[in-house]
C-alpha positions, 0 to 999 in steps of 0.5 A: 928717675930723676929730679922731674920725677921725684918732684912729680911723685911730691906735687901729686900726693904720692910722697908724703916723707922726704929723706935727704943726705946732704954732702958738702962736696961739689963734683963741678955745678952738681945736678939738682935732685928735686924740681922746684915743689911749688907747694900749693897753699896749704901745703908745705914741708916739716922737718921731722928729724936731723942728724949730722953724720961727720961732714954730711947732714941727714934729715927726714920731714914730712909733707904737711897740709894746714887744716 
């Protein structure tokens, strides 16, 4: 799908958690894995749980709307 598509998938509300895994190697400029999100006002991120696995990084959250 692609970055365009999972961006996608979160500015329209049809994502509400995020699980990322992120690694500290670079195989040449890296292709970027999420479009800029843009959250409206009121909308944001919460990181719900992180785990380093080794030189890697885990971590789960949550879109969040303020009430």
């Amino acid at each position: 799908g692609g970055p365009n598509v999972w961006t996608s998938f979160v500015q329209d509300g049809l994502a509400d958690e995020l699980m990322v895994y992120m690694a500290p190697k670079f195989l040449g400029a890296g292709v970027a894995s999420l479009g800029d999100l843009g959250f409206p006002s009121g909308k944001g991120f919460r990181v719900r749980e992180w785990q380093r696995l080794g030189d890697d990084v885990y971590w789960n959250g949550t879109v969040t709307v303020a009430d």
